[in-house]
Structures are given as C-alpha cells and as structure tokens.
C-alpha positions as CSV (number, residue, x, y, z in Angstrom):
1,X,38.4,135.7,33.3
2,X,36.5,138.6,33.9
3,X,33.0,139.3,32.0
4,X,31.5,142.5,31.7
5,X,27.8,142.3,31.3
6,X,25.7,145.1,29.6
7,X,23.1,146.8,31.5
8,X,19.9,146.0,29.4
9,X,20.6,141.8,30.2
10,X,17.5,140.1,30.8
11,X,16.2,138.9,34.5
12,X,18.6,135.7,35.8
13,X,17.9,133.1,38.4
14,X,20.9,131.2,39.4
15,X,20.5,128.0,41.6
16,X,23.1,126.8,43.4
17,X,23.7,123.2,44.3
18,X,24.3,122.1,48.2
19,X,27.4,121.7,49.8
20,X,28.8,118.6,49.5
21,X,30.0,117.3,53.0
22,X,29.2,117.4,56.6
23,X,26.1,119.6,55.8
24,X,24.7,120.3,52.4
25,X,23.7,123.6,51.8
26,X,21.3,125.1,48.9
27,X,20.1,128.7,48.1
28,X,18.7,130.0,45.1
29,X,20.3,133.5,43.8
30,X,18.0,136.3,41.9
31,X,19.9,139.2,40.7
32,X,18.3,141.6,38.3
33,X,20.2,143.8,35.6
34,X,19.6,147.1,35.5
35,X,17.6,148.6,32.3
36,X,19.5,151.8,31.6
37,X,23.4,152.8,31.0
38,X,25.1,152.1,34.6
39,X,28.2,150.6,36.6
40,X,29.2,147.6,34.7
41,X,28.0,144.6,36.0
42,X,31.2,142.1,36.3
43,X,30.7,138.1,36.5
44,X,33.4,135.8,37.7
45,X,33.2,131.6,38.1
46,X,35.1,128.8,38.8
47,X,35.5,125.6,40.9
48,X,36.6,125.0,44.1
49,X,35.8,122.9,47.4
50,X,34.2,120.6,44.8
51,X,31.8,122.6,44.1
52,X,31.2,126.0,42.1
53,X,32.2,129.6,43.0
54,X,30.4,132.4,41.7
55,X,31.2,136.3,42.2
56,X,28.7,139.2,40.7
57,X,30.1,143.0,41.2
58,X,28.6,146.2,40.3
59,X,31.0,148.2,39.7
60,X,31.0,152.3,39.7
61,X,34.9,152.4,39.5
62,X,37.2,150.5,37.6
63,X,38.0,146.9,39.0
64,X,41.3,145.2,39.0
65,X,42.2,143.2,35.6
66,X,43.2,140.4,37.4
67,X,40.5,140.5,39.7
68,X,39.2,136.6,38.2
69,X,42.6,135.6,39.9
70,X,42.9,137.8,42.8
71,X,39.3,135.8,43.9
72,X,40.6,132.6,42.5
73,X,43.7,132.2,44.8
74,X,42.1,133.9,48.1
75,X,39.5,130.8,47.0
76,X,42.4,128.7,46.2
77,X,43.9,129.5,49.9
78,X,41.4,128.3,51.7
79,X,40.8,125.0,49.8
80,X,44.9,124.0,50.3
81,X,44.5,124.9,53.8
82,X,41.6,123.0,54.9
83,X,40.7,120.5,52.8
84,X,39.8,117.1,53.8
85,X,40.6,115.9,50.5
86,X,44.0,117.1,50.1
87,X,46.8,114.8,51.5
88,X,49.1,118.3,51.8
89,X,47.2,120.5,53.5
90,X,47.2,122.4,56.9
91,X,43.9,120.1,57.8
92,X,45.3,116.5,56.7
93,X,48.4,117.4,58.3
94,X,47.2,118.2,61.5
95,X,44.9,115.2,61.8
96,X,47.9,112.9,61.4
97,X,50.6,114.2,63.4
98,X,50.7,113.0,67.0
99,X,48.8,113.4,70.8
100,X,49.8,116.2,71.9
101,X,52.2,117.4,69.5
102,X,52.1,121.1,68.8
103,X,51.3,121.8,64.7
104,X,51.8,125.3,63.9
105,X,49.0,126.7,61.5
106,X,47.8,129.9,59.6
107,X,46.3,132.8,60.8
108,X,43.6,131.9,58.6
109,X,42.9,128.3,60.1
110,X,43.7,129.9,63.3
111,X,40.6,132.0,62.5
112,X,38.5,129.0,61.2
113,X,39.2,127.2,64.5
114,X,38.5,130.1,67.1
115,X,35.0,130.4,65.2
116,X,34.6,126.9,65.5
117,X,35.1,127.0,69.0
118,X,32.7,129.9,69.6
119,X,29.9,128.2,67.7
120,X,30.4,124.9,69.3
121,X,30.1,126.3,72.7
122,X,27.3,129.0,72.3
123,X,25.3,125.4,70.5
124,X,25.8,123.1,73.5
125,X,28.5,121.6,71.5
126,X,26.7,120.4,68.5
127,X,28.6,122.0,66.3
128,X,31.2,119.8,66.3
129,X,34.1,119.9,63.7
130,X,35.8,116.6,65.2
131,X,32.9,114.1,63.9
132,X,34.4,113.4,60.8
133,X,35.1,110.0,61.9
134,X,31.2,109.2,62.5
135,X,30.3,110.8,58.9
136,X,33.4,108.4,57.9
137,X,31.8,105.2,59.3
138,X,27.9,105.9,58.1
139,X,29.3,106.2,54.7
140,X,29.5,109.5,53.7
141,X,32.7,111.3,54.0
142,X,36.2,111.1,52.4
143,X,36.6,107.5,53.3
144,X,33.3,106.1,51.8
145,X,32.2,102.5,53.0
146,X,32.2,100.5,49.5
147,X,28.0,99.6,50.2
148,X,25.1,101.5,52.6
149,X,25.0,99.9,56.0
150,X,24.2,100.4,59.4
151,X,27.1,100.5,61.4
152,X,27.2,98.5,64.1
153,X,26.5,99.7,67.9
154,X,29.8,98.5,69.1
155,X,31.3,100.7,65.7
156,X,29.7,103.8,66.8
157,X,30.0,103.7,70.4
158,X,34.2,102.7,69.7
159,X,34.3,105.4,66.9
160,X,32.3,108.3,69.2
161,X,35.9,107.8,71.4
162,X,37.8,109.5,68.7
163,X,35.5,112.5,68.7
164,X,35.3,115.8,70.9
165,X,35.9,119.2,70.1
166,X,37.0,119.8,73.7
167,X,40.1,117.6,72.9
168,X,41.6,120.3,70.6
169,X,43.3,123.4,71.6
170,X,44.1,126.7,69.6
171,X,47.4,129.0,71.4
172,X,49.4,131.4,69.9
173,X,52.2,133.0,71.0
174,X,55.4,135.5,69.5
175,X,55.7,132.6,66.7
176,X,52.6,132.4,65.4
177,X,49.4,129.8,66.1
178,X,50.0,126.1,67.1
179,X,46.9,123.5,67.5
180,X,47.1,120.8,69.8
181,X,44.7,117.3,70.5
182,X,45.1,115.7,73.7
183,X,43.8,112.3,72.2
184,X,43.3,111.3,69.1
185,X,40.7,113.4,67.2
186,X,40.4,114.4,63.3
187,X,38.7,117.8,62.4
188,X,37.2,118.3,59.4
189,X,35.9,122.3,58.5
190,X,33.6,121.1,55.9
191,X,30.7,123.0,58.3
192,X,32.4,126.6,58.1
193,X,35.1,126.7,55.5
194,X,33.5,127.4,52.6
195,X,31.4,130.2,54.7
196,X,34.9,131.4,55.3
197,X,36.0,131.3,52.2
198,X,33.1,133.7,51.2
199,X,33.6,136.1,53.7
200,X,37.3,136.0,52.6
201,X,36.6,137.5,49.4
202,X,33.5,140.0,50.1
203,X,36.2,141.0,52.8
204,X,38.4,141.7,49.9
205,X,36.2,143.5,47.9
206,X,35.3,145.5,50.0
207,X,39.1,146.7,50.3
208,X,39.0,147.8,46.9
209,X,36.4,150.0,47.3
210,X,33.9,147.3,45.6
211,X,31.1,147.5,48.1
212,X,28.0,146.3,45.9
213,X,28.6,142.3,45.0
214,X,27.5,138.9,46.0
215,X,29.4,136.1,46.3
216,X,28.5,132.1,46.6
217,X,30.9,129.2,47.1
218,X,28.5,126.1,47.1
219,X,25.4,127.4,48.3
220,X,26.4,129.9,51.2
221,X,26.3,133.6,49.7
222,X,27.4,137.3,51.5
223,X,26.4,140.3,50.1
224,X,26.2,144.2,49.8
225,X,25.1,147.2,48.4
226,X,22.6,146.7,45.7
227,X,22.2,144.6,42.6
228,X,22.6,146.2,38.9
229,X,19.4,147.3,39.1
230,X,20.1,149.1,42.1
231,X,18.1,146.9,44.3
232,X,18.7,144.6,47.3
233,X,19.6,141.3,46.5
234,X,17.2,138.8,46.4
235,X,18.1,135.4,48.0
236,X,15.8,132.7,48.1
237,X,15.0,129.4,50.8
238,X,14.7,126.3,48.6
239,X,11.7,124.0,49.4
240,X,13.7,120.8,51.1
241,X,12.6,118.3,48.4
242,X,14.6,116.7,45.5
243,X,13.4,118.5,42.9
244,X,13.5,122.0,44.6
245,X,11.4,124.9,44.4
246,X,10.8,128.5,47.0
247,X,9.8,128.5,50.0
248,X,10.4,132.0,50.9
249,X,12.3,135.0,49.4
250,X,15.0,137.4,51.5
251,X,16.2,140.7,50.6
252,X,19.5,141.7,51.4
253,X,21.8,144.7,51.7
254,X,24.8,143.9,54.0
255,X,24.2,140.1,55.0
256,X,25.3,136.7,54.8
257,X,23.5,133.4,54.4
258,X,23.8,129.7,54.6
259,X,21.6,126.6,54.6
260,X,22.0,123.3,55.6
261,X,19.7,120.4,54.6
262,X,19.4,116.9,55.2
263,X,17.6,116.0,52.0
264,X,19.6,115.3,49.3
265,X,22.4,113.2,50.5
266,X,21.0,110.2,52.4
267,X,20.3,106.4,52.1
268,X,17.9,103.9,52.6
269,X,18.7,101.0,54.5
270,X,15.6,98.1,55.5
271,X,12.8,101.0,54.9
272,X,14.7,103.5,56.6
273,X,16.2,106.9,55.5
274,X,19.8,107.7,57.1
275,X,21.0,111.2,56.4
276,X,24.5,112.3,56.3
277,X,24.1,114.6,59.0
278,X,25.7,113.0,62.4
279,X,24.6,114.0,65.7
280,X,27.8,114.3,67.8
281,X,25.8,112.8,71.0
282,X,25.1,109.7,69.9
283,X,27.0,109.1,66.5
284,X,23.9,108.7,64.7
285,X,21.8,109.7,61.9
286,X,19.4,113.2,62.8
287,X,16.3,111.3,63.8
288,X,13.7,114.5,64.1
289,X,11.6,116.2,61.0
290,X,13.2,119.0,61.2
291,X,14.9,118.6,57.3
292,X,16.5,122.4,56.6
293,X,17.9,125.4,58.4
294,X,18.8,129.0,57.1
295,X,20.2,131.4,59.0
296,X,21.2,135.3,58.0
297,X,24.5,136.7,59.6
298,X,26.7,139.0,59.2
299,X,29.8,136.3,59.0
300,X,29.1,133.6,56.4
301,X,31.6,131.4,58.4
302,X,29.5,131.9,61.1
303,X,26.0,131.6,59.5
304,X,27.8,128.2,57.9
305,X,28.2,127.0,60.8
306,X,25.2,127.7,63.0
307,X,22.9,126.2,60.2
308,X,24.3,123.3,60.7
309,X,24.2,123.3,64.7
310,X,20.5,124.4,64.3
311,X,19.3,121.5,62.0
312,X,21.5,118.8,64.5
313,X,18.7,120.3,67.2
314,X,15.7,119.9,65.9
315,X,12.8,123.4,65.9
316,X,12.5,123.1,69.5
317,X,15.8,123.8,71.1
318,X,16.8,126.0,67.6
319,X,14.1,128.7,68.3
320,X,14.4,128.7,72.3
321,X,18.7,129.4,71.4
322,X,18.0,131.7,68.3
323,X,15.6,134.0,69.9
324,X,18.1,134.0,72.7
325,X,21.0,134.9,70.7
326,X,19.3,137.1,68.1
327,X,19.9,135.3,65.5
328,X,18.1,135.0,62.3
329,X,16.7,131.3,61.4
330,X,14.3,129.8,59.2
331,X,13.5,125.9,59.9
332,X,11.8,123.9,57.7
333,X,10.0,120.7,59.3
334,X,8.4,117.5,57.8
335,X,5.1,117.5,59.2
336,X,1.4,115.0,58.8
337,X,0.2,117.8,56.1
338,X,3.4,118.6,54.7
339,X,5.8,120.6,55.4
340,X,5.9,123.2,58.6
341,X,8.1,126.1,58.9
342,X,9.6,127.8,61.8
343,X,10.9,131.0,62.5
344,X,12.9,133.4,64.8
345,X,11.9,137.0,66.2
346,X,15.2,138.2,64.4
347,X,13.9,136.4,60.8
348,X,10.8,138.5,60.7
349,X,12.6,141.6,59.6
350,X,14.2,140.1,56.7
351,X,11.0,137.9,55.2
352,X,9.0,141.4,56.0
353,X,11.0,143.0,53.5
354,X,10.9,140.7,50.8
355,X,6.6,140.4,51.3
C-alpha cells in the first residue's frame, strides 16, 4: 500500500538493522519533509530477504497505483531467485545439481554472477560468493551448528576444498545464460543480492520518470534527486558498537551505499570473539581490528559487495586498492584509544559535503 505523506511532517530518522548473512550491513537514514505545499512525498514497506524494505519517493507527477506491488514483486524476484533459504530457487538449485552440469539461469542471476566475478577479481579474490560452506561450519549460515564451537583444523582445511570462486563459470549463448562448477562448490549471493535488489528498483523508478527517491533493503540504500525538502539525502555511518550511534554523516544526490560490519553477529568461545565474517584464505574468522566498511558507488550491488571485500582485508590493503580504484571507503578500526577511522582520497568529497 501506498502512503501519501503531507508536506508539513515533522523531521524522521530511520535506522536500519544489518544484513543478516555473509556480511551484515547497517546505515542510519535521515530524510527531511518539506515545510510548505509540494510533490507528495510517497512511503512504501515490506519484508523481504528476512529483513525490511523501505522505499521514499517525491513525487512531482503522479505515481503508479500499484506502485506498493510493482516494488514488491521486482523485490519479490530477486529473493525467489537467489535465496539461500529457499529450497526452489535459481540459487538452491544450482548448488545441488551436478559437476559440470550446465544449469541455465536468469538474466538477472546472470547479472549477479558477472558482478560477482568482477568484484572478486579486482579484490584479489576475497570477495568470494562460494564460502558459504565455511560460514556453514563456524555456525552461522543456513545450516546453523546446534552449539558455538571452533571447528576443527582438519574441518576447515577439508571444507576450504569445497570453495573457489574460480570453480564456477558464467556463458551464454542464443538460448540464454547457463552456470557451470567444475567441482563441487555452493554459492551463496548473500554479499550482493540485496545491493541488487536495490538497484533493481531505483532502476525502475527511474523508468517512470520518478527520479528523486531512496530506497533500502536491509541496510544498503541508492538514491537520487533530493529529499521532500528539496535537499540531498542524508545518510549516516553507524558507530560499530551494539548499541549504535554516528560516526559520520554523507550527503547524497545520485549514489549508492552499503556497509558491512563485523559486530553484531559473533560469538565467544574460551575468551575469544569469532565473527561471522570468513576469510576465504584460510576459512577462518577476520582476525584484524578493522570492525566496519562503507563504501559509496554508483551500483548498490557493487558497493554491497566491495564492503564486504574491504572489511575481509583489513585498512591496510583497503586504502592502498581503494585509492587505486577510486573508490569511495570509510573503515572503522578498533584501536588502544578507541576506535580509529580510515579513509579514501575518493571519500573526502562526500564527508566534505555533509561538514
């Protein structure tokens, strides 16, 4: 359902939880309301991915009454097609058919795949959507040991054999797209599919002429044009603690935005702290300070994605590749006073314009 918002609403904060698999994500929303008559400001929810979808337009034209379920089943698409959770979709079936079997797919998951690949190669390969397995056997994915544990070496050196990006391989031809694994890998798009799933509907909105909006799905947002009161959006880095709080604030106009953390889903195991994000080198917990990565784009699947690769580095490598690449990235380190931030040459522009 579509809600129409008057113009003289109050000031709203919205904070939006983390993603809830391979790398959680948080970002807190501000979007001001314009004080006098103007476009209608339209507000659309739901839930999806396991998490919550949230879409704000400003519209100067009318919008599509069924907009509510034009974004719902673009949303809707995405989940079916690559969700871990799902026993029918294009993901679950794919990781249980056969070596070396051809599986013909989506242009969509055909699209999530060759972005994969990009970002797993431009990161040295620590992007890596096959380490499901690894997440699997520390605990926290789909298949969730019954207590926390270390694994044993001998588990994570046996279970690092079923992982590998390289294994996988996307061709198309007059038919359509067909994915193939030369041994016996499982992918899971928990890192970029939600990202893509944003960019999916700004992509959409933008075809109807709706060109000022933001849109979140779990913590990654994309936006444009201005807010109701005819302002950049204002999208804010969460401290990397339980309880929250903002480290810095971003204005936007035509970006996207993602953050992954490893703060929030963890355990404890003999006085120390395993987090659930894996690095695909060794199978094991990140063991650096560096606890939380944001990074602006122009593709949400792609920011999604290279948040995630950024944090599996460390601050080190993550400024030497981002200042390299031009991309935009704020790290957030645990350091002997507290916390220690890190930024990229391509950041500054955006934290500028928000000081």
């Amino acid at each position: 359902m579509i809600s129409v918002v008057s113009s003289d609403m109050s000031d709203l904060i919205i904070r939006v939880n983390e993603k809830l698999r391979c790398a959680f994500h948080m970002a807190v929303v501000f979007f001001l309301a314009g004080c006098d008559a103007g476009p209608d400001v339209i507000k659309i929810s739901g839930e999806q991915f396991g998490t919550q979808y949230r879409v704000t337009v400003v519209a100067d034209q009318p919008a599509p009454d069924d907009l509510s379920d034009q974004i719902a089943a673009l949303i809707g698409s995405v989940d079916q097609s690559m969700s871990t959770y799902r026993g029918d979709s294009e993901l679950t079936i794919f990781n249980g058919t056969a070596i070396n079997k051809a599986t013909r797919i989506s242009a969509d998951f055909a699209e999530v795949i060759a972005l994969s690949f990009e970002v797993w190669e431009a990161s040295g390969y620590l992007f890596d959507p096959t380490v499901g397995p690894l997440v699997n056997l520390w605990g926290f994915g789909p298949e969730i040991s019954p207590n926390d544990r270390v694994p044993l070496a001998a588990e994570i050196q046996s279970t690092l054999s079923q992982t590998g990006f390289g294994s996988v391989t996307l061709k198309s031809d007059e038919k359509g797209f067909w994915l193939i694994k030369s041994r016996n890998v499982r992918i899971d798009l928990s890192g970029i599919a939600k990202g893509y799933a944003v960019d999916i509907v700004a992509n959409h909105l933008e075809m109807l002429a709706l060109t000022d909006y933001l849109v979140e799905i779990g913590g990654e947002v994309r936006v444009s044009g201005n807010n109701p009161k005819g302002k950049p959006w204002r999208v804010a880095i969460e401290t990397p603690q339980m309880i929250g709080g903002v480290e810095r604030v971003l204005e936007l106009q035509a970006n996207a935005l993602a953050t992954s953390g490893d703060y929030r889903n963890f355990f404890e195991f003999e006085g120390k702290r395993y987090s659930h994000l894996i690095d695909p080198r060794d199978g094991y917990p990140l063991k650096h300070s560096t606890v939380s990565s944001t990074v602006v784009m122009d593709s949400c699947a792609k920011a999604d994605a290279w948040s995630t690769a950024f944090l599996i580095m460390g601050h080190e490598r993550a400024m030497t590749i981002a200042n390299q690449e031009g991309i935009a990235v704020y790290l957030i380190s645990r350091g002997p006073n507290g916390f220690e931030a890190y930024k990229s040459i391509e950041m500054e522009s955006f934290l500028a314009l928000a000081d």
